[in-house]
SEKOL-390833 format. One record per residue (C-alpha): z, y, x; residue number from 1. Coordinates in steps of 0.05 Angstrom, whole numbers, plus 32768, in hexadecimal, padded with zeros to 4 digits. Layout:
     Z     Y     X  seq
     Z     Y     X  NUM
...
END
This chain:
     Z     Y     X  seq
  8000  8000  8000    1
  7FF5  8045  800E    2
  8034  806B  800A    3
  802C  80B5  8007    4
  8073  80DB  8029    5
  8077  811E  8001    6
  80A8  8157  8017    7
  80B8  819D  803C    8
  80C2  8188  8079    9
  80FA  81BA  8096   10
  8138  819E  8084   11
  8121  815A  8084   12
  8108  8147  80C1   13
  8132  8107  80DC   14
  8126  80EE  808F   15
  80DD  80FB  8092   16
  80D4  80E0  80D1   17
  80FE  809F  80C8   18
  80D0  808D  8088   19
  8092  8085  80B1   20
  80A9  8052  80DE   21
  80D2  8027  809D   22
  8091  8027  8073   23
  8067  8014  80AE   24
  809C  7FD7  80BB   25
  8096  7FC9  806F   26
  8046  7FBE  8077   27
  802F  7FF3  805B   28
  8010  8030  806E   29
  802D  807B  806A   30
  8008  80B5  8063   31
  8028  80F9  8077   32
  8010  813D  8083   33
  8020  813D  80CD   34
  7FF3  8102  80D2   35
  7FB4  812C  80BA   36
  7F7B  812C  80F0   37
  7F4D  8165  80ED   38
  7F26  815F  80A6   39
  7EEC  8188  8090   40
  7F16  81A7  8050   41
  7F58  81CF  804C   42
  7F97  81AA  805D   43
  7FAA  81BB  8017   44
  7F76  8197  7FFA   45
  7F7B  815D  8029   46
  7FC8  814C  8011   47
  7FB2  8153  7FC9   48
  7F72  8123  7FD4   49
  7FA1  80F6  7FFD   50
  7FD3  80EC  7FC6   51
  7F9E  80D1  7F99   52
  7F88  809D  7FC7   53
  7FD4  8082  7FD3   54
  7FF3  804E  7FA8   55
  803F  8067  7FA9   56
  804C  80B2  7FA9   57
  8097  80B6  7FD3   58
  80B9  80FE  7FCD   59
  80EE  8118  7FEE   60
  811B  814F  7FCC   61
  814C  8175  7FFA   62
  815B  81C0  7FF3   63
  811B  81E0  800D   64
  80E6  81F1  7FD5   65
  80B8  8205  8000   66
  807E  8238  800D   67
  805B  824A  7FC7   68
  8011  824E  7FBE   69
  8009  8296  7FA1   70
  7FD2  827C  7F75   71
  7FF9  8243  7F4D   72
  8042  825A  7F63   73
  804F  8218  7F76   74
  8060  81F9  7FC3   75
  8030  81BF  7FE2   76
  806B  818F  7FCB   77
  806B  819D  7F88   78
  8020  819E  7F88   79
  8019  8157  7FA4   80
  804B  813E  7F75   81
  8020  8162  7F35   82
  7FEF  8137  7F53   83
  8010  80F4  7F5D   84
  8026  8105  7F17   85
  7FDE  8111  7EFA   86
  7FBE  80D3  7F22   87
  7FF3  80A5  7F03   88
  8013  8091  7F42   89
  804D  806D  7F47   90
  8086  80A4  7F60   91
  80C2  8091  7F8D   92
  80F0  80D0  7F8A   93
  812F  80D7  7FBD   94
  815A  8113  7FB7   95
  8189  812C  7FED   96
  81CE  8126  7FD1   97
  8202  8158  7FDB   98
  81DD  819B  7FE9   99
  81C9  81DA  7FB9  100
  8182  81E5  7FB4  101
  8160  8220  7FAE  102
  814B  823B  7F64  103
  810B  8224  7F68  104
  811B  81E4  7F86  105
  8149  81D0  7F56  106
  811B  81E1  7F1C  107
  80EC  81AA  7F39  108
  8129  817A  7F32  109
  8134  8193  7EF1  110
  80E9  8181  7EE3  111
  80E8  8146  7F04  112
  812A  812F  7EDE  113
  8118  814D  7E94  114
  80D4  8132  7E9B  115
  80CF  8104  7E63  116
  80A2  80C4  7E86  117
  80B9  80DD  7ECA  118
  80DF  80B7  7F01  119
  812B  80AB  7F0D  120
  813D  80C0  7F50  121
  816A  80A5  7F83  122
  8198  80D8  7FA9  123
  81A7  80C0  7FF4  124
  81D9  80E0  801E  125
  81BD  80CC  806E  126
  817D  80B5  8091  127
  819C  8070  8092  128
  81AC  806B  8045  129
  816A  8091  8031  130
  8144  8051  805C  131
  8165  8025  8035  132
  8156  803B  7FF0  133
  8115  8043  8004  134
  8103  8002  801D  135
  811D  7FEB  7FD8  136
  80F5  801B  7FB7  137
  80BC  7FFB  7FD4  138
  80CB  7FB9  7FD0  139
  80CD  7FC1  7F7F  140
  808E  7FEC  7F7F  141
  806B  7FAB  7F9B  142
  8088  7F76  7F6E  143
  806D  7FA8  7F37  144
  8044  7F88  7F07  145
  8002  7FA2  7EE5  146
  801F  7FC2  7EA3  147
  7FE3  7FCB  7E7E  148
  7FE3  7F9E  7E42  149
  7FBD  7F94  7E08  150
  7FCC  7F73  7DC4  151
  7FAD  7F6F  7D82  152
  7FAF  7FB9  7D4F  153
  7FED  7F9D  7D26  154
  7FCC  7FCB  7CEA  155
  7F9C  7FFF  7CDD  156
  7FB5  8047  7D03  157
  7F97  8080  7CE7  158
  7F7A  80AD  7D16  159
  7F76  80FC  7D04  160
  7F30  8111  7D24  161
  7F23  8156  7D43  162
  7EF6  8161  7D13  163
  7F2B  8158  7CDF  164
  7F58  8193  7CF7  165
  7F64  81DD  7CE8  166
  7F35  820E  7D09  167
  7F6A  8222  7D2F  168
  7F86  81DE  7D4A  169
  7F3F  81CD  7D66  170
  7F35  8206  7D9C  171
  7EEB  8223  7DAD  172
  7EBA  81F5  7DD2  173
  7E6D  820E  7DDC  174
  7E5D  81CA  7DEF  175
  7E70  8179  7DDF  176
  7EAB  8169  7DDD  177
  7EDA  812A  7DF0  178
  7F10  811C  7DC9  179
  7F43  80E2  7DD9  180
  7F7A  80D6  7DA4  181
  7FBB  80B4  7DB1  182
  7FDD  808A  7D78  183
  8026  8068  7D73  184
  8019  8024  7D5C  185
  804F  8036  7D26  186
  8060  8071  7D04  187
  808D  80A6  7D32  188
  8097  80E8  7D06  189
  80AC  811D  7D31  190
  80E3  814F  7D16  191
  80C9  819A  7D08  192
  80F4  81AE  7D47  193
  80D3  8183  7D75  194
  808A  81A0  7D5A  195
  80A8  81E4  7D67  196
  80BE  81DA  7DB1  197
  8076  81B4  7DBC  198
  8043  81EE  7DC2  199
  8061  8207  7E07  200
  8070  81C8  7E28  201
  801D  81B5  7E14  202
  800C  81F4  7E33  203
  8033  81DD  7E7A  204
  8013  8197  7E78  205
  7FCC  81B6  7E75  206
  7FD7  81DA  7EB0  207
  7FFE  81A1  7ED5  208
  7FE1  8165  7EC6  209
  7F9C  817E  7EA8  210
  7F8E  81A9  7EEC  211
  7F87  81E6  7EAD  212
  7F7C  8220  7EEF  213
  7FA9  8260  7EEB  214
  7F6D  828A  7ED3  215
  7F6A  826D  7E8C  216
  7F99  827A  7E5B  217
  7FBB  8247  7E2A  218
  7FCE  8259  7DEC  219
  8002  8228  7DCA  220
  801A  8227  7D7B  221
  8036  81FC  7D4D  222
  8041  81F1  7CFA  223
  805E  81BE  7CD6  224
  8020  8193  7CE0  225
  8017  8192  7D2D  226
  8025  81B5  7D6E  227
  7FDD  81C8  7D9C  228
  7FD1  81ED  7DD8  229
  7F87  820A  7DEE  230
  7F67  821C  7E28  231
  7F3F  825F  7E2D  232
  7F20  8265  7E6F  233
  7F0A  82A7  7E8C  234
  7EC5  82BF  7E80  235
  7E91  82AF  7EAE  236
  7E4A  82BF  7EB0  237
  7E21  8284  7EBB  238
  7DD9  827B  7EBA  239
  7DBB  8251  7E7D  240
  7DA1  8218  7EBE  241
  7DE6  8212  7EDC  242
  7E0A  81D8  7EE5  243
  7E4D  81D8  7EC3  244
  7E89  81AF  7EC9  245
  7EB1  8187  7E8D  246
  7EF7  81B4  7E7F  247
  7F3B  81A0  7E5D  248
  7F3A  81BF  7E1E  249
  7F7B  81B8  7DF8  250
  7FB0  818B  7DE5  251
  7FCC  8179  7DA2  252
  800A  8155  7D91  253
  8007  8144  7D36  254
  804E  813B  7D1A  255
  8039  80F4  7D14  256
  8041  80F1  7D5F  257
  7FF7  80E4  7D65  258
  7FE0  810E  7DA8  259
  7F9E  8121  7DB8  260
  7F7F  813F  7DFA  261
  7F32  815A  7DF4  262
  7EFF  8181  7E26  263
  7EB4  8185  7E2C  264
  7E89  815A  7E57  265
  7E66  8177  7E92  266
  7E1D  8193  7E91  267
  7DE5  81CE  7E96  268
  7DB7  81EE  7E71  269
  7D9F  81AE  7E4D  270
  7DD8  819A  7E35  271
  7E10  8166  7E3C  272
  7E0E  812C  7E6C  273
  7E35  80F0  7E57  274
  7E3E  80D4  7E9E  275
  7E61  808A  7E8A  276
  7E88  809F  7EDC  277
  7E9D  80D8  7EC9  278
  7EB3  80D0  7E7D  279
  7EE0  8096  7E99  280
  7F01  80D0  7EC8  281
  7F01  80FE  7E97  282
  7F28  80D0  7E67  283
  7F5A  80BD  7E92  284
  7F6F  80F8  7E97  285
  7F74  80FF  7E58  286
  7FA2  80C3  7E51  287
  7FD3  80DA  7E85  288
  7FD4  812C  7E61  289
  7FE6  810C  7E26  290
  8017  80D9  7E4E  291
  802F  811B  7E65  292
  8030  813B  7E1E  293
  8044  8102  7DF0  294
  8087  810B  7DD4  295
  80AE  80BE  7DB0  296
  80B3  8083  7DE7  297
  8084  805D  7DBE  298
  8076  8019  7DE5  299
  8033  8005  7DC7  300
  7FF7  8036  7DBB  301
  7FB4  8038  7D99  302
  7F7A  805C  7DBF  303
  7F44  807E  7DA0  304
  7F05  80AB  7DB2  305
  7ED2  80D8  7D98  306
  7E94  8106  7DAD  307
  7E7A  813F  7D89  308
  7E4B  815C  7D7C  309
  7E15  8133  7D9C  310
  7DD4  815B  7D94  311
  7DD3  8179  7DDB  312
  7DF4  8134  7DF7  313
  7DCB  810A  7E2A  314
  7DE2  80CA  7E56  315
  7DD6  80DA  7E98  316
  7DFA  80E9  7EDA  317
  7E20  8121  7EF6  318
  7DFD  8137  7F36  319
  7E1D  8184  7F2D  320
  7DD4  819C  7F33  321
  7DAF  81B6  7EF5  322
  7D78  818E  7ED0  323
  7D3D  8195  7ECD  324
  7D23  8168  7E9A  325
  7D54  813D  7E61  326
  7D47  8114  7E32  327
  7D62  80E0  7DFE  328
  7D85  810D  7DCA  329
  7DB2  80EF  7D95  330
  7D93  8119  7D5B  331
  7D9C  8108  7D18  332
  7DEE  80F2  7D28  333
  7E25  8122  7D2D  334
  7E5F  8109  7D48  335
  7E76  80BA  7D66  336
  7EBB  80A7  7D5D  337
  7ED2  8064  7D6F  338
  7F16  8058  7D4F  339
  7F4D  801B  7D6D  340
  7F43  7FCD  7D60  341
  7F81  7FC4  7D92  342
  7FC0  7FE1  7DAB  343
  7FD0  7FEF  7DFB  344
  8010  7FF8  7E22  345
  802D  803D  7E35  346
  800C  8030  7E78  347
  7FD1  8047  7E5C  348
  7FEE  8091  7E65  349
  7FF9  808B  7EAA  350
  7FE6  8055  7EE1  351
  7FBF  8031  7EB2  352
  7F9A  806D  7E91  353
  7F54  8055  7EC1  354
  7F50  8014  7EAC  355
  7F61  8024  7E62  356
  7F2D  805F  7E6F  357
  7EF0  8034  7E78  358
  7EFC  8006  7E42  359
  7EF7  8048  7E1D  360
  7EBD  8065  7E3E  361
  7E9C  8017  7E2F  362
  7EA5  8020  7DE9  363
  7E92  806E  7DDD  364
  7E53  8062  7E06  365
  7E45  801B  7DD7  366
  7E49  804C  7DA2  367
  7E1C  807A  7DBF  368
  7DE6  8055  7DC9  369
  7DD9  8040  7D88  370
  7E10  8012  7D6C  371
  7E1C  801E  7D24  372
  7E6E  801A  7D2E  373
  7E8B  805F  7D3B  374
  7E50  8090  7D2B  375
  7E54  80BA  7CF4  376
END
């Protein structure tokens, strides 16, 4: 395994250092910061890129917040851990007992802590006791089974659509739009206070987990029916040719505890690319906002999907240069939605959200291409 050490590093040196050498002896491999050999991107970038590729995310919480980026207001620790977070990485957290961290520090303790499908964390009080938790830490994370399970839809869920919403629970979008719905096997009602303290944290978990960037802004309300937060982006002139990306573009959470994440697919001027890649990427992150987002501790979930509309929708492949040619147009069909046949695990919302994000992208595509089940 690839074990990725996260922390400031003043303050913690001995600790920092002593993990390298116990994860080597372990058989696995760490990946640190100091370790970084000249790389043609930023070192930033390289630590955030890294975390994805590791299999356990281990961070280290002393007293030291850190430096802050002045563009997110956050420090490269809590930026790799957003990240282990979003990837669905398995997280190891240590704390350093007995000291008083600074504001900031402690508020991403406090996150850590509150955070709803987050981690436990050990506190260790020496170099020699924080080797030992960790090399138990590790030896769990590799008896770890595969939690992604399936089993037969115990009875028919009702899924609200998009479609089916307010005007303003559904947000703007200019161009298709992916919609992935998450259902609680069974019926969770959520109380009228919980839909009221909703709208902000949806707001946060666009930002943290959806990569929403500090230049849009994210509206969040709520009524007795659901809680929703958009995302309005800042203007930007783009020429009708250009290649666009695929964007988050809200989060809903119905009192019925069903939570839905949606976004547009990438493109250009001729229209939306349905990229089978990319939708699986695209949905996975969709699972793990609304892992993020989804309030109950329901254990067993039904998954559904939609596309809409789909008369500017190709299948093709994201290159991130323009078109100049498309064809294959679904005209004469609105809108595909593919409702359950089964229920998953909750490790579909985190590190199961790729593998239950292809069987999704198998069936929306199935229905794309022609298959009378799920087009309307």
């Amino acid at each position: 395994m690839r074990v990725f050490i996260s922390s400031v590093r003043i303050g913690l040196e001995q600790e920092r250092d002593s993990l390298k050498g116990l994860i080597l002896a372990l058989g696995h491999e760490p990946v640190m910061f100091e370790d970084f050999t000249a790389q043609p991107v930023p070192s930033r970038q390289a630590c955030l890129e890294s975390v994805r590729t590791c299999d356990v995310y281990l961070l280290l919480l002393g007293d030291r917040y850190g430096y802050e980026f002045p563009e997110t207001g956050l420090s490269p620790t809590a930026e790799e851990h957003v990240a282990a977070r979003t990837a669905g990485i398995p997280r190891l957290v240590m704390r350093e007992s007995g000291g008083t961290p600074e504001p900031k520090q402690q508020e991403l303790i406090e996150e850590i802590r509150s955070y709803r499908d987050g981690v436990f964390y050990s506190e260790f009080s020496d170099v020699v006791d924080l080797q030992a938790k960790v090399a138990a830490a590790i030896r769990q994370a590799e008896r770890a089974p595969e939690s992604l399970t399936f089993a037969p839809l115990p009875s028919d869920v009702l899924v609200s659509w998009r479609w089916d919403w307010p005007a303003e629970q559904q947000g703007q979008a200019d161009h298709a739009v992916l919609e992935l719905h998450v259902v609680p096997d069974t019926p969770q009602p959520l109380p009228s206070r919980v839909l009221r303290e909703l709208p902000q944290r949806l707001a946060a978990e666009l930002r943290n987990v959806g990569g929403v960037g500090p230049s849009a802004s994210v509206p969040a309300d709520n009524d007795t029916v659901a809680a929703w937060a958009h995302v309005i982006e800042a203007l930007h002139r783009r020429a009708y040719d250009e290649a666009r990306d695929g964007a988050v573009l809200g989060c809903r959470v119905a009192a019925s505890a069903q939570t839905s994440v949606w976004g547009t697919l990438p493109g250009d001027g001729m229209g939306s690319i349905l990229d089978p890649a990319e939708v699986t990427e695209r949905l996975a992150g969709f699972l793990r906002i609304a892992g993020a987002a989804m309030p109950g501790d329901a254990r067993q979930l039904a998954l559904a999907v939609a596309l809409s509309p789909l008369n500017s929708v190709t299948e093709g492949r994201v290159t991130g240069v323009p078109r100049s040619r498309a064809g294959g147009f679904s005209f004469g069909r609105e809108r595909i939605a593919v409702p359950p046949d089964e229920v998953v695990s909750r490790a579909a919302l985190s590190n199961g959200a790729r593998d239950a994000a292809r069987i999704l992208t198998e069936a929306l595509l199935t229905a794309y291409r022609g298959d009378d089940r799920g087009t309307f």
